[in-house]
C-alpha positions in Angstrom: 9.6 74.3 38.5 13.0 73.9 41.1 9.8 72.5 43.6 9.0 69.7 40.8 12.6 68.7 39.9 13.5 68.1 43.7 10.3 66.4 43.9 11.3 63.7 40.7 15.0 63.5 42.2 14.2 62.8 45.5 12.2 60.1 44.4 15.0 58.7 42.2 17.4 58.7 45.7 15.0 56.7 47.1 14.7 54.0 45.4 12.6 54.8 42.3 14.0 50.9 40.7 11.4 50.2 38.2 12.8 47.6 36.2 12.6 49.1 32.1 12.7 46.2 30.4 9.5 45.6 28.8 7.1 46.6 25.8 3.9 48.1 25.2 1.1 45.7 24.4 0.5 44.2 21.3 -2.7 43.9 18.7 -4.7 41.1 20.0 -3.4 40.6 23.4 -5.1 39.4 26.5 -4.2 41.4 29.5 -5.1 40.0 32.7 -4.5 41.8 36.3 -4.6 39.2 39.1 -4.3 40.7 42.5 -6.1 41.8 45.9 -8.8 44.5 46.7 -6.2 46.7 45.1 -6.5 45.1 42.2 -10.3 44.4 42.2 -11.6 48.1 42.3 -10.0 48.5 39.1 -8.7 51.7 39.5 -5.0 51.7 38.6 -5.4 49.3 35.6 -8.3 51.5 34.0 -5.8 54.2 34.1 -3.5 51.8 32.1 -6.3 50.6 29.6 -7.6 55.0 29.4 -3.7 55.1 28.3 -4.1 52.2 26.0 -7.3 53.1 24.2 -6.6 56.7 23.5 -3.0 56.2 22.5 -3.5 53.1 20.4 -6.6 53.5 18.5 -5.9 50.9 15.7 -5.3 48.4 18.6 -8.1 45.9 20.2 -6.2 44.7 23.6 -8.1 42.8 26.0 -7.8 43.7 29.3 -9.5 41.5 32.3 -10.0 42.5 36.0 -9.4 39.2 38.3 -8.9 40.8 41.5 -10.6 39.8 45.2 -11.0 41.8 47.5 -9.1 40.1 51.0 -7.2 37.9 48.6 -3.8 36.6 48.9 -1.6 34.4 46.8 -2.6 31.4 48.8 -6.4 31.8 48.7 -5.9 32.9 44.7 -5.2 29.7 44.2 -8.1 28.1 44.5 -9.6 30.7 41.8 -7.1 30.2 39.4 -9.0 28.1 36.9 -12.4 29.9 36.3 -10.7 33.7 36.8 -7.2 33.3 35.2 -7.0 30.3 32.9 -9.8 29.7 31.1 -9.3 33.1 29.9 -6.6 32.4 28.7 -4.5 35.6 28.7 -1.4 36.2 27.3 0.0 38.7 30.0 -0.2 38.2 33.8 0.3 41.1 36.1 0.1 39.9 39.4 0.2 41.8 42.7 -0.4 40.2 46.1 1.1 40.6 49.1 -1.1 43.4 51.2 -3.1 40.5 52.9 0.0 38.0 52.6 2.3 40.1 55.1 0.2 39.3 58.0 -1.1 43.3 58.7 -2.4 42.0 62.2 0.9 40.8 63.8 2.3 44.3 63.6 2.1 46.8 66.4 4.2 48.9 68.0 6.3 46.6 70.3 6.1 42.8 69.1 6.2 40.1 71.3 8.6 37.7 70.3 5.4 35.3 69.3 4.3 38.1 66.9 7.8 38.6 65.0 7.8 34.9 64.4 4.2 34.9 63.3 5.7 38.3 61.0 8.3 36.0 59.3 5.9 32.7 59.0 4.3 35.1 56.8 6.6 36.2 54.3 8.0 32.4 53.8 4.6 31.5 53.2 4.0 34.7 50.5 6.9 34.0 49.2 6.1 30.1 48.9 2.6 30.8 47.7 3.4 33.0 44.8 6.4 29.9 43.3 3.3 27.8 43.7 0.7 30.4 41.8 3.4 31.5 39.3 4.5 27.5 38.7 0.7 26.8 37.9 0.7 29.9 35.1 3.6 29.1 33.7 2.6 25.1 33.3 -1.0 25.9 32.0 -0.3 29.5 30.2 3.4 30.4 30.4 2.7 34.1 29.6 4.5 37.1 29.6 4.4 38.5 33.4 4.6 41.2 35.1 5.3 41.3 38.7 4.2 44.1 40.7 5.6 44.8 43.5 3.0 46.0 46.6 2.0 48.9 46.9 2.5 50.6 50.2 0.8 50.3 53.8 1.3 53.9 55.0 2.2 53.6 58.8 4.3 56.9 58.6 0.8 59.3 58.0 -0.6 60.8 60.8 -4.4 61.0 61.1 -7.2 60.2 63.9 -8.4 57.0 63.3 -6.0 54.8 65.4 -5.5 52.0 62.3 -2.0 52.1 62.4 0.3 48.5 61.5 4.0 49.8 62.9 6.5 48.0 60.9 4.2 46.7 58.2 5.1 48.4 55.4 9.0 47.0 56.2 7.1 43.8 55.2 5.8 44.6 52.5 9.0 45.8 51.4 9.8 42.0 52.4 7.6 41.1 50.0 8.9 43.4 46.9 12.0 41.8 47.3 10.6 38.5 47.2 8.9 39.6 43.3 12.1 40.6 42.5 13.8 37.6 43.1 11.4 35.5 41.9 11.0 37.0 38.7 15.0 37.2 38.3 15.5 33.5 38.5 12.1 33.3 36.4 14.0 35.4 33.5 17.0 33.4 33.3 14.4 30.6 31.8 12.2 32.4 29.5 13.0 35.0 26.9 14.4 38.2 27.6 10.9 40.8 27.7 8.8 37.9 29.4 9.8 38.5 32.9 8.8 41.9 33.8 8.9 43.8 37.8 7.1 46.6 38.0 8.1 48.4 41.1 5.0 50.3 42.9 6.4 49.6 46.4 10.0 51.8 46.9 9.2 55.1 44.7 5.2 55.3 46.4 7.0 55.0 50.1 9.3 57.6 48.8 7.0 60.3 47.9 5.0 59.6 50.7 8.5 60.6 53.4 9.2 63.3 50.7 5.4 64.9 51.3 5.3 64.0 54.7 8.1 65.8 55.8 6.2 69.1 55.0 2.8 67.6 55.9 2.3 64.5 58.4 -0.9 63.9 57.3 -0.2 63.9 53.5 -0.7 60.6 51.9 -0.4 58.7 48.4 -2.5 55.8 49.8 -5.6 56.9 51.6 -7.2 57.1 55.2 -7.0 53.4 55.9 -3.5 52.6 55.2 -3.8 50.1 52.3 -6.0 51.5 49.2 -4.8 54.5 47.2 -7.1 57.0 46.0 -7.0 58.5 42.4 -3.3 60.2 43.1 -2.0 56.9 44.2 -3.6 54.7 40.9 -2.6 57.9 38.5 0.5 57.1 40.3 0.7 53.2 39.9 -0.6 53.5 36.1 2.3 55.8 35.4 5.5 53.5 37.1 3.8 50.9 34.8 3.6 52.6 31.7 6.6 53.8 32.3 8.4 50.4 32.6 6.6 49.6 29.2 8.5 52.2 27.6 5.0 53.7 27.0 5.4 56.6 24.8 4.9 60.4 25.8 4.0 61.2 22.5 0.2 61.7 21.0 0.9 63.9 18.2 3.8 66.5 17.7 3.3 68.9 14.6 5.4 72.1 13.7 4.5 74.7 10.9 6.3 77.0 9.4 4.7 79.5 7.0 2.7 76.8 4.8 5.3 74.2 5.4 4.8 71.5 7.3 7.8 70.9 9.3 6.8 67.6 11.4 3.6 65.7 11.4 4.6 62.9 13.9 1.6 60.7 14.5 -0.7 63.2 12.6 -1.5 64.1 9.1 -1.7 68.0 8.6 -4.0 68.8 5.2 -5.0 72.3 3.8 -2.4 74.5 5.3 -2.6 78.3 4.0 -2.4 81.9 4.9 -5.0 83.8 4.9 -4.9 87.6 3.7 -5.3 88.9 7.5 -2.6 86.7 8.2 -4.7 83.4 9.5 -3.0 80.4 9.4 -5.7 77.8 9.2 -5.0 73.5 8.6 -6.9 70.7 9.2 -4.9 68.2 11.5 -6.0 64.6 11.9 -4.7 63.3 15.4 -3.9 59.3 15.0 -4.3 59.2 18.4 -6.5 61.3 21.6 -4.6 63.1 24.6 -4.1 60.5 27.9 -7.0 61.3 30.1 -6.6 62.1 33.3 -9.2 61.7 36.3 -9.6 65.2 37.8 -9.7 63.9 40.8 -6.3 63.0 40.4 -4.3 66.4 39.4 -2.9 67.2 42.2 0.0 65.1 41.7 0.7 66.2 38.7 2.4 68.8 40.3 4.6 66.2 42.0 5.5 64.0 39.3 6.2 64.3 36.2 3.2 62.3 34.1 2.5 64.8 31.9 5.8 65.1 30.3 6.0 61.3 30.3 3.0 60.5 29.0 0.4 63.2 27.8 2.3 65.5 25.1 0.3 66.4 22.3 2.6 69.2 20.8 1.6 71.6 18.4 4.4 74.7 17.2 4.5 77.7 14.6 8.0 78.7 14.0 8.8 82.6 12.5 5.7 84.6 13.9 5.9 88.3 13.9 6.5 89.1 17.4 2.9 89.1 19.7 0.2 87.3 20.9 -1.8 84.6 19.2 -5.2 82.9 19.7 -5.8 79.3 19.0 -9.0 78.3 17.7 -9.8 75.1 17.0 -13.1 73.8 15.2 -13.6 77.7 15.6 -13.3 77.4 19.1 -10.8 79.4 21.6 -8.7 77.3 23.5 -5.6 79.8 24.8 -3.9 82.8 23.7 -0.2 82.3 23.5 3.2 84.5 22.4 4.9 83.8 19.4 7.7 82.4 21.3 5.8 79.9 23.5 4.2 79.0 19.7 7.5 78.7 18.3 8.9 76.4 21.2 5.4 74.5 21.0 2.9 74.3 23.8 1.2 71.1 25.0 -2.7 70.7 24.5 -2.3 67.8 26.1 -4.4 68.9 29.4 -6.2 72.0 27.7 -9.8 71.5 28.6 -10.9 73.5 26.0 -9.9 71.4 23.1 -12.4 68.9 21.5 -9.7 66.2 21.8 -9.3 67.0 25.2 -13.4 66.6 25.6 -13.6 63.5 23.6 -11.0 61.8 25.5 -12.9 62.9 28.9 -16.1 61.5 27.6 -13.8 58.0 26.7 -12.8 57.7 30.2 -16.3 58.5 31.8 -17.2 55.8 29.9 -14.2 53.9 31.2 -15.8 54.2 35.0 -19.4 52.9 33.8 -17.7 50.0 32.4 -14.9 49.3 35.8 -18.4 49.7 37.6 -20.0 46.9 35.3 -16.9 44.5 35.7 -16.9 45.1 39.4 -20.1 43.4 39.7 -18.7 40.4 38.1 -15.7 40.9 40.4 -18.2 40.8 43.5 -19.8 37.7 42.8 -15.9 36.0 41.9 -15.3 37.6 45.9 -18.4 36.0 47.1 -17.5 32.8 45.2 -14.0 32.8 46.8 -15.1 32.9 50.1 -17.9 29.9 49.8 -15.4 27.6 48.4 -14.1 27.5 52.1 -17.5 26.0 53.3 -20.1 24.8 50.2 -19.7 24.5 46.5 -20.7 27.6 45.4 -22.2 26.6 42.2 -24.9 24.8 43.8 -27.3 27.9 44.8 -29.5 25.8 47.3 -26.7 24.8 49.2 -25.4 28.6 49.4 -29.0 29.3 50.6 -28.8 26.5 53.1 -25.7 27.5 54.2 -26.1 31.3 54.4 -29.3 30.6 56.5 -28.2 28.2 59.3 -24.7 27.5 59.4 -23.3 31.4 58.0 -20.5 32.1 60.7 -21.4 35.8 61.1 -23.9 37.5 58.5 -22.9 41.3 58.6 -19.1 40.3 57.9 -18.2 41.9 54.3 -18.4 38.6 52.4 -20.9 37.4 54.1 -23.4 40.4 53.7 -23.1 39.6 50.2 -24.6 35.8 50.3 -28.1 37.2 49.5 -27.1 39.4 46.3 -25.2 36.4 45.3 -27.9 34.0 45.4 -30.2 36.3 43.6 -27.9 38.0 41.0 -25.9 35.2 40.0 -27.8 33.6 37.7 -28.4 36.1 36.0 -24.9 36.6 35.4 -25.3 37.0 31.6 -26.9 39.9 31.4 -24.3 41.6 33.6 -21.4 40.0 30.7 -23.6 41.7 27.8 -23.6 45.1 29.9 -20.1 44.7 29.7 -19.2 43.7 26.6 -21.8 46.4 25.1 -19.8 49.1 27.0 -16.4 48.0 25.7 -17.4 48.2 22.1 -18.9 51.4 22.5 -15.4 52.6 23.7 -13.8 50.9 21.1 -16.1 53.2 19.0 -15.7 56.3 20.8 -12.1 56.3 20.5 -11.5 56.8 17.1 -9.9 60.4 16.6 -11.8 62.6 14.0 -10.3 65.5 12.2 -10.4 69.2 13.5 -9.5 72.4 11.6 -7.3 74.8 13.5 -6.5 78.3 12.7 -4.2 80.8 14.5 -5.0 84.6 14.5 -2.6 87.5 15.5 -4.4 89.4 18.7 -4.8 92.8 17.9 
């Protein structure tokens, strides 16, 4: 526990400066995450909507991928119309600036050419994103949310010779460009519309925290520039987090056959049994946060349980001893009266059925970021034809990718042909997707569960 406190304080000394300022989403909102590669696997803002779904089952928000992979807040421009506007979203979380900073002119000794190409491209981020927020604000004027970028590791040690010296200082640039921006943004709009989300300072800082033990520790991930599930648990969490998101998904305490607290849960049929059961039926209004697997690990680090994943259940005055659990006549932990009476968290117990349910929710969750990433392909491929053809007009692509293509195995360009054949076709892709989002609308729904708690002889 001492290990975990240091680990949370020492992120706060350096620089842990989310901004708190906003609110959870609302009934009926559009939520749309316009960013880079980072943004376009889908990871950290599926995290965000897992949060959303299970927390807030009442609630329909919309929540739209329009991320490119290689994008920057130049280029994004030009895709602003059919990925941004014509949805017409009422939120606008944008993060740019990993292929803004100019990862190329940084190595270990710059030539004087290179530090002036280094600061050509932070004006021109930091002129790019006036221009891309001026255009939302004119057309939209939404709520925003500007994230800061998320980290270029160049302190990790590992073999693959990919290291940027001095890149991540740019992106810390960068950051501080967001923040300004969306300070002078606030003192025109409403208080609660202007929103920075900091991923940038308190990722870097975990990262020299764990890499003072372990050089080869990371939060990102062997290339540098894309976190794996730690680093997007991570991001969802400083986001939620400035939301105000709550920690709570149900907190109940029974005392004999009283029911102390029900908070967001209704507790029915409490009783004592002869043999001493104590048996209710509890109806959850909401399911425990999952949580990728793949993703524990930091858990032990930070402290997204407590912040976000406490379903609380208590029994106050039990005879000294050990309990069992059961719920839907299932096990799921043996506890002492005193760790009943202070309330455990089933918040991450596997065993229960809300546990299991919300699992299955967020397996669901990757089928459908999988079936939106196909639609984010063919936007990636359409982003990068507007440079040479209109991409709309298929024979022209085919033309195009068959004679004039600059270089055919390049990542855009190895797409051309599943473009050309999968495009039009499109609509069956949009049904996949909008099939899978009702059935987790469906599948979130929390369903009562009868709980009983027996002394162990």
């Amino acid at each position: 526990m001492k290990r975990f406190i240091f680990s949370f304080f020492a992120l706060l000394a350096f620089g842990f400066s989310t901004v708190v300022s906003a609110e959870v989403f609302r009934d009926g909102q559009t939520v749309c995450f316009y960013g880079d590669s980072i943004t376009h696997g889908g990871r950290f803002h599926y995290v965000i909507f897992d949060y959303y779904l299970t927390r807030y089952p009442e609630s329909v928000i919309s929540f739209i991928n329009a991320g490119v992979a290689g994008d920057n807040a130049g280029a994004a421009m030009t895709r602003i119309e059919e990925d941004v506007l014509v949805k017409k979203p009422d939120v606008v979380a944008l993060m740019f600036g990993m292929n803004d900073v100019g990862r190329g002119y940084y190595v270990e000794n710059p030539s004087e050419e290179l530090l002036k190409r280094q600061a050509g491209a932070i004006a021109g981020y930091e002129q790019n994103m006036k221009r891309l927020v001026g255009r939302l604000q004119e057309e939209l004027n939404p709520t925003f949310y500007f994230i800061t970028p998320s980290p270029f590791d160049e302190t990790g040690v590992n073999d693959r010779n990919n290291n940027q010296t001095g890149c991540n200082s740019g992106l810390g640039k960068c950051a501080e460009i967001v923040r300004t921006l969306a300070s002078s943004l606030s003192d025109e709009k409403a208080a609660g519309t202007v929103n920075v989300v900091d991923f940038h300072a308190p990722m870097t800082a975990l990262n020299a925290q764990k890499q003072a033990e372990d050089p080869r520790w990371t939060i990102v991930g062997p290339d540098r520039v894309h976190p794996g599930a730690q680093g997007h648990l991570m991001m969802a969490w400083l986001f939620l987090k400035a939301q105000g998101a709550s920690a709570v998904v149900s907190d109940i305490v029974l005392d004999g056959t009283l029911v102390v607290k029900a908070e967001n849960a209704d507790v029915s049929g409490l009783k004592i049994a002869e043999d001493g059961t104590i048996s209710c039926v509890v109806l959850e209004k909401a399911l425990p946060f999952p949580i990728d697997p793949e993703a524990n690990p930091v858990l032990e680090l930070l402290p997204i349980v407590k912040d976000l994943n406490q379903e609380l259940f208590a029994v106050k005055n039990l005879s000294p001893g050990n309990y069992e659990l059961f719920i839907d006549e299932t096990s799921v932990g043996t506890f002492t009266a005193d760790e009943l009476s202070a309330g455990v968290n089933l918040g991450m117990n596997e065993k229960t059925p809300q546990f299991q349910q919300a699992q299955e929710l967020r397996k669901l969750g990757v089928q459908r970021r999988d079936t939106e990433c196909v639609l984010r392909n063919y936007a990636a491929v359409r982003w990068y034809l507007r440079r040479y053809v209109n991409p709309d007009d298929l024979a022209r692509v085919k033309k195009f990718y068959d004679e004039e293509i600059p270089n055919r195995t390049g990542y855009f360009e190895s797409k051309v042909p599943g473009y050309l054949a999968q495009w039009e076709q499109r609509g069956d892709v949009e049904k996949k997707l909008a099939e899978e989002t009702s059935e987790m609308l469906k599948k979130r729904q929390p369903v009562p569960h009868r709980y009983e708690i027996k002394a162990v002889k």
